[in-house]
Each structure stands twice: as C-alpha cells, then as structure tokens.
N, C-alpha and C positions, 0 to 999 in steps of 0.2 A: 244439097249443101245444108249444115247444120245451123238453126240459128235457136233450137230449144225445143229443150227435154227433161221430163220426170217424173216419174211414180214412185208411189209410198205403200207405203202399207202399215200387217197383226196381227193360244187362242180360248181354251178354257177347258174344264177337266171338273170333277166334283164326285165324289161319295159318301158315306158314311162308312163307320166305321169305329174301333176303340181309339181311346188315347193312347200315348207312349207307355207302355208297361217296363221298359228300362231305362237306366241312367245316364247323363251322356259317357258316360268314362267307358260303356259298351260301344260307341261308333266307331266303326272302322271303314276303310275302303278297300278292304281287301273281295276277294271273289268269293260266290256261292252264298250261302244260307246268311242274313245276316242278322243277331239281336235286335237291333235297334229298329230293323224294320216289324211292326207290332201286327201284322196281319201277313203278311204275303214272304215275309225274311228275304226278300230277294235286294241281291244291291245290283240287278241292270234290269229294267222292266221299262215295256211301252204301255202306254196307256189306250186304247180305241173306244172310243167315243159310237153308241148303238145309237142309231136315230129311233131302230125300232120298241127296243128294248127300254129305254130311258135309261141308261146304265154307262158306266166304264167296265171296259175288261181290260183283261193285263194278260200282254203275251210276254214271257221270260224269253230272253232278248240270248242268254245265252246258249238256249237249245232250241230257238224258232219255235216255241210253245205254246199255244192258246193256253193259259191256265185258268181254275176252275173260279178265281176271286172277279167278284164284281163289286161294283159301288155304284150306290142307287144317287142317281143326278134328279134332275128334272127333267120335263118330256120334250124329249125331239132334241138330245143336244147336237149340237152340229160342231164347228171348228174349237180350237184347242188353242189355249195361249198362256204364257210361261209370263211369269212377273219376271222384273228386270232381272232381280237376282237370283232367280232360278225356285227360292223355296215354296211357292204355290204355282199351280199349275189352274187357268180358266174357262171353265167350259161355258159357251151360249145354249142356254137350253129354248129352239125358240119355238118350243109347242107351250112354253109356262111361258114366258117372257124373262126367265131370269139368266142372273150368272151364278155358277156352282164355285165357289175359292176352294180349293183341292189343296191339304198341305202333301206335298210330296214324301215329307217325313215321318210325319205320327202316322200319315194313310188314312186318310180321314177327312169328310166334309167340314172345314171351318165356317164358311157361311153359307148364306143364301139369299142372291144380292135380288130382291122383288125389285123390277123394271117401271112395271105396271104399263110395258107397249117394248115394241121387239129393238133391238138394235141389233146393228151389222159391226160397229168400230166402238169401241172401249180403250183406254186407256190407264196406267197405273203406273205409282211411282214408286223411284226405287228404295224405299224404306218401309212400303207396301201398308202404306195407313192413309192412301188418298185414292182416289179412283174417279173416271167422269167417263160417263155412257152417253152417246148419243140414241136420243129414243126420240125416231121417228113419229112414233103417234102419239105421244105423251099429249093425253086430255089437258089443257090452258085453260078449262071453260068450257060453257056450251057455244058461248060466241064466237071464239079467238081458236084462230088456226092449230092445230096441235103440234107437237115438237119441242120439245126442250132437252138440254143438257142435265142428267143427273148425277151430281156427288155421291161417293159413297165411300164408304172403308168396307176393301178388298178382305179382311179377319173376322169381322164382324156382323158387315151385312149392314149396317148402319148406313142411313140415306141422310145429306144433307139438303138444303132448301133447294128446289130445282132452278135454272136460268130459263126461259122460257124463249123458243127459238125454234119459230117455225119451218118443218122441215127439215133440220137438220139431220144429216146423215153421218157425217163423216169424221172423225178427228185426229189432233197431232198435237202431243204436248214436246214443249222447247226441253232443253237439255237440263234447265236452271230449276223446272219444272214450278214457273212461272207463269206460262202462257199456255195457251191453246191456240190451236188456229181451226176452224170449222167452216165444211162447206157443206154448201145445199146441194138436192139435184134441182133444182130450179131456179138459179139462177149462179152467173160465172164473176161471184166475191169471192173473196180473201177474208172470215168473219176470223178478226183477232178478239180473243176473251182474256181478259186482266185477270190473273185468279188471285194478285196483290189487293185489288180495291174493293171496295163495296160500293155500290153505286147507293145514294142515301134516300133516294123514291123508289126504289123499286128492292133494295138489302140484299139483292145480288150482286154476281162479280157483274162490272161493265162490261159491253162489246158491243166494238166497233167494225166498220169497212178499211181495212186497208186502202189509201188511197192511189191506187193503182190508177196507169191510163186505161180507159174505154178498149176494151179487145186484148187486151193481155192474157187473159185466162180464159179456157175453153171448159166447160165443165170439169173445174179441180175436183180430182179426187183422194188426193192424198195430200201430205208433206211430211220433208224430211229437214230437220235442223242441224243447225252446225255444234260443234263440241260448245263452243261460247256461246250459242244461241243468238250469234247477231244476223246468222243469214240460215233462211229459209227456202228450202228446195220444192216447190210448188208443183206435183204434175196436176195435169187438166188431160182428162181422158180424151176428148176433143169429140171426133166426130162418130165415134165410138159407144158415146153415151149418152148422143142428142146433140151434141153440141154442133156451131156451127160452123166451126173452125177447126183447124189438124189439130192431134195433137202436141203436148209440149212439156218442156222441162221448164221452170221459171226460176232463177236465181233471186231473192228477194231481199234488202237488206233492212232489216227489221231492229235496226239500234235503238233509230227515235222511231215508233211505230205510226203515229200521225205524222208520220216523212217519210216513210216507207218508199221506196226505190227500187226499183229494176235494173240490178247489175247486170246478167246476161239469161238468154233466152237459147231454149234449143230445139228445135223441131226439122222435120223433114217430110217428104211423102210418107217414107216406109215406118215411121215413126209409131208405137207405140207406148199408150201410159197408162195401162189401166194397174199395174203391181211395180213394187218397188221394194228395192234391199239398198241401205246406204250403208258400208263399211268404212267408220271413221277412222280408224289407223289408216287407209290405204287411200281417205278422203277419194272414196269413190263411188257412184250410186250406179246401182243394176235396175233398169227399170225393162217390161213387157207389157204389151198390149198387141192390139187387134185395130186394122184401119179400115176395116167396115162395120156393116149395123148387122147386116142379116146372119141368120141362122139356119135358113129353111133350106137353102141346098148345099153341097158340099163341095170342097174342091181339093180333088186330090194334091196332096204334099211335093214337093216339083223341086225337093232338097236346097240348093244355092239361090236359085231364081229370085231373081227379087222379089217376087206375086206371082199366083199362078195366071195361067192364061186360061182364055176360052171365058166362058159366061158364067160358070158358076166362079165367084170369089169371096167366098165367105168365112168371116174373121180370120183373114188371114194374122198368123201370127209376127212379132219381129222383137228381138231381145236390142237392147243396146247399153252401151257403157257408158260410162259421162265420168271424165279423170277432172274432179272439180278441184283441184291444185289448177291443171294448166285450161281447163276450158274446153278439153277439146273432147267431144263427143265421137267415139267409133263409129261405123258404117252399121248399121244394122243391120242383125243377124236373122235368118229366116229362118223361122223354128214354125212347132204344127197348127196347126187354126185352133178357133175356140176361145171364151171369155177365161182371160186367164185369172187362176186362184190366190198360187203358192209360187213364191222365187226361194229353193233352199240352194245355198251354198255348200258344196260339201267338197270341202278337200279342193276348191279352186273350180271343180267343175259345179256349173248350176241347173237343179234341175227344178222344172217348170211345170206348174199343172195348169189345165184350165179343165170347162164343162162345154157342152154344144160341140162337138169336135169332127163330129159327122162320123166317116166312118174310119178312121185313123186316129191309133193311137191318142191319146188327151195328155201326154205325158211325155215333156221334148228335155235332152241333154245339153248342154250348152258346154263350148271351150271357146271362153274369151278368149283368148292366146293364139288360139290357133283359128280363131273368126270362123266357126263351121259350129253346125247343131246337127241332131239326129233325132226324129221321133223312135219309140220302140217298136216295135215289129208289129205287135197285135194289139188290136181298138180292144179296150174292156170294159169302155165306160166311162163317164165322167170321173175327172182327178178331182180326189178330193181331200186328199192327204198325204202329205212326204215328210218322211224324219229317217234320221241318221241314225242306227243304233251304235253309239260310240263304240262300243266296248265289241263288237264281231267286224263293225267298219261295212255292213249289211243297209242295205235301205227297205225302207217297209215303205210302200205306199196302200192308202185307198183308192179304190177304182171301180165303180159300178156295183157299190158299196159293198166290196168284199178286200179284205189282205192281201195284198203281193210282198215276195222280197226278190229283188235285184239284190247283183253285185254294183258294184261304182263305174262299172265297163254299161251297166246296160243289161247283163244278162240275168232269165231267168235264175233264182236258186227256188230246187222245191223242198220242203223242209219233211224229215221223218216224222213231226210229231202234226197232231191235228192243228190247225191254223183258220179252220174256220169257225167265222163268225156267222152265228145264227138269229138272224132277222137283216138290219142294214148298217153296215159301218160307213159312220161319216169321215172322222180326221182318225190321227193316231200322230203320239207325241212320246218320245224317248223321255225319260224321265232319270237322274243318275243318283 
C-alpha cells in the first residue's frame, strides 16, 4: 500500500566555434542545409558528448551520420542539459570541473563556467542570466568543511559570491525561480535557500531546515515544484543510498516555508526514487529507482514479478506514477536493475537508463497505460544517454560508451552511414 513517493531530477553541451555570419531574416525551419546554422548548416543534429576526446560531435539526425564537426568542451564531459528555453545546451565537463554554455544557434561555446570542485546537479533559469551549481568540494577554508552553492550566468561564465554549504550535492529551483531547495548526502533535510534575501553577516542568500517531522525524509535526492511553487515534491532515495528507511515521494507545502507541512507521503516496498520526470500539464510525476544497495552480483530480470527470487537481488529496478491531482500512486512497475540515470518521455512511452546492470540490458521501456515494461534484448553496457531525434521519431542512446539508434518499439535500426564514435561517448542530446 502507498503512503509516498518521488524522485527528481537534470545536462550540458559546449564548443567553440564562429559567430553568426548571417542575419536573422535567413532563419528558417525548413529541412536540409541551413544559413543560419554558421558551422555545420544543419537544422536537425544530435549533439554526443566524448568523455574521451574532450569534444562534442554531431551526428545529422536526418541520415544517421556521424559527421566530421566537433567542438572542443573541456575534459571528461559527461551528461548534457538544455536551458529551459531550449537555446543553450550544458555540458559538465568533470575532468576540468567546469560547465561548457553551448549556444545551439551561433554553434559556439558562449562561456565557460570555472566550478573550481565537481558537481553532479546545476540548475538555470528561464531567461538564462542566473544559474547555481552545487559543488560538492568547493574549498570554505583550510578549516571549514568544503561545499558550497555557486551563482553564476549561464552566457558569460561570470560567478557570483558562493553560499557556503557543507556537502551539498544536490539541487531544485521553485517555478517562481525564488527558491532552491538543497540536499546533502549526509544527512535527511530539506535545506530551503531564500535567493530573495541577503542574510547581512554572512551577504549571502539565507538557508534554512525546513521544519519537517523527525523521519520524514530518507536520503532526498531530488525535488520537483508545483506550477505556483507553493508545494514541493520531495523524493528521498531511501535505502538505496544509505538511507535508513524505504524509499519515498513527499508532498511538501512550502507557502509559509518556516511552516512548511507534510500534505501527503508515498512509499511502498517495491518503491523506487533515485530519478524523476514531473509533467505539469498532466500534473504527474514519473519517478525510478532501485530497493537495494548492492552491485556485486546479478539478478536475472523475472519481467512482471515483483523482485526477483533466489539470493542474488541486486538493484532491482521499479518505475512508478503518482497522479498528483488525485493522490493516488500506481502499483509499481518492474523494469531492469541498476542505478538508474535518465527518465525520457517519448511519445507516452518512457524510456529508462541506468549503470551497474549486471548482465542485462541497462535500458528498460516503460507503458504506464498498459502497467508492463520490457528491457531490450542485448546488455551493452552502462546507459548513459537517451534523446528523441524529433525530426526521424528515431532514439539515439549511449551504451558502454558507443551510439545505438532504436526505433520507439524497441528495435534495433542500423544506419548506412558511419555512426561511430571514436574513443568514449557519454550522453547525446537532439538539439532543433
């Protein structure tokens, strides 16, 4: 029985390159070669992200094409993330510690955001002139724990005074894009950050503990906010990532935030929360995760079953839905093992990556609708990338760092033209 549920989630992109050498009254959206694109003239390209290479390549989306352009990021980038409004594209490069701001447009690196210590979760707003990085190791001192939140603009690279917050890992800004909410992995707060105030001893924004009851939160790892931003969707990865309790979804009503509340909670055995997709037209959250710790052995995929049997049971996997209009949490769905990455929506069906998968597939199908998943046929490796190419209706994933394309069924497609990538591909991200 449900009583709470929820995961969150977020990736980056970066090159050099010229500026715009034409006018806007050249933009079109028509197909093939385009003006306005000043490097590559393409109007449908994915972007893939070389762990090995420090680079983007661009594969042309409308003949399955590795082509010949790249753009030099920094080293080691790893995951890809889209500003709200589509026109940068963010890469984490985390062998530099930075983030690369990729305009999608000119094709060209706009900044290059110096971390100075790694983060995992960044966030940006939609007018793409604020940004705030959780940086785990961020130097406070020779005495004082490291960790702090960093400001910066996403255009420019420009860094404002850091929040200083030990450990911090993780972040979620409100819709109003007012707040932050930030969690550690060491201990199970609720850290709300004011980015209205300045605290007058310390000239940073304040931040406080949500005043939650004792046990309400299991290792949060994400959150997702409501259109108005007065209620706050809290998952807690739970026992999954140390924690000592299942995990959970938390409903949070965050109006007055020093009275912050506990409307409703949803959790289960089969319960996972380490990812989440909230779609607020459908006011619905997708969240996945894993209800064990171990990694080390493997357990074959057992399709409907609630859990496998027998002794090995390692991360198993389980999707679930939460219809936050009425409350009511689906039965969770049993999808493949593994720390899961990526939730993409496509076309209603949602596919699911994770890493650790043992020897099956790292990359599960999901049909809410029809309460059934499917992993795909052959293990390739850690999933580490899934995008949509709009424009063919094709899926590109990463997988043991090389390209695949599916169809939206699940099946392979192999492409006439070369498609590999040479050294290690981390993400890849459709760009329009």
């Amino acid at each position: 029985m449900f009583i709470a549920l929820l995961l969150g989630a977020l990736l980056l992109v970066g090159c050099g390159g010229n500026g715009n050498t034409t006018s806007q009254s050249t933009y079109n959206n028509g197909s093939g070669d385009q003006p306005y694109k000043p490097i590559t003239h393409l109007s449908h390209r994915s972007l893939v992200s070389n762990l090995y290479t420090g680079q983007l390549e661009v594969m042309e989306t409308t003949k399955d094409k590795l082509t010949a352009y790249t753009f030099t990021v920094g080293r080691q980038p790893t995951y890809m993330q889209s500003s709200p409004d589509g026109w940068l594209t963010f890469i984490n490069n985390s062998g530099s510690n930075t983030i690369s701001s990729f305009d999608n447009y000119q094709e060209t690196v706009k900044a290059t955001i110096e971390l100075s210590g790694w983060t995992e979760s960044f966030v940006t707003s939609q007018n793409n002139k604020l940004g705030y990085a959780a940086v785990y190791n961020y130097s406070n001192g020779t005495y004082r724990t490291p960790g702090a939140i960093l400001p910066f603009n996403p255009t420019d690279g420009s860094l404002n005074t850091q929040i200083p917050f030990p450990n911090v890992r993780y972040l979620a800004m409100d819709s109003a894009e007012k707040h932050l909410l930030a969690f550690t992995d060491v201990d199970d707060n609720a850290h709300w950050v004011d980015l209205t105030t300045i605290d007058p001893l310390t000239l940073v924004q304040t931040v406080s503990v949500l005043p939650l009851p004792a046990g309400t939160l299991s290792r949060p790892v994400a959150a997702f906010f409501s259109s108005d931003s007065t209620k706050a969707y809290i998952l807690s990865c739970g026992v999954e990532c140390g924690g000592t309790s299942a995990a959970s979804v938390t409903e949070i009503d965050v109006t007055i935030p020093t009275a912050a509340t506990v409307v409703r909670q949803w959790t289960a055995p089969t319960l996972g929360a380490r990812r989440g997709l909230i779609d607020l037209t459908a006011n619905k959250l997708y969240v996945a995760g894993s209800v064990t710790t171990s990694t080390s052995n493997d357990c074959p995929y057992t399709g409907a079953a609630p859990a496998c049997t027998g002794v090995n049971n390692v991360q198993d996997g389980f999707f679930t839905v939460i219809d936050l209009t009425t409350g009511i949490a689906g039965t969770p769905i049993r999808i493949g093992n593994g720390v899961k990455r990526w939730i993409r929506n496509i076309n209603g069906n949602f596919w699911v990556s994770s890493t650790n998968c043992g020897v099956q597939s790292c990359i599960s199908l999901v049909n809410p609708t029809a309460g059934t998943a499917k992993v795909l046929t052959t293990a390739k490796g850690d999933g580490t990338g899934i995008s949509l190419s709009a424009n063919s209706g094709k899926v590109y994933t990463i997988e043991g760092g090389e390209l695949y394309i599916y169809d939206q069924k699940g099946n392979t497609i192999k492409s006439e033209f070369d498609t590999d990538v040479k050294g290690q591909a981390s993400d890849v991200l459709y760009i329009n």
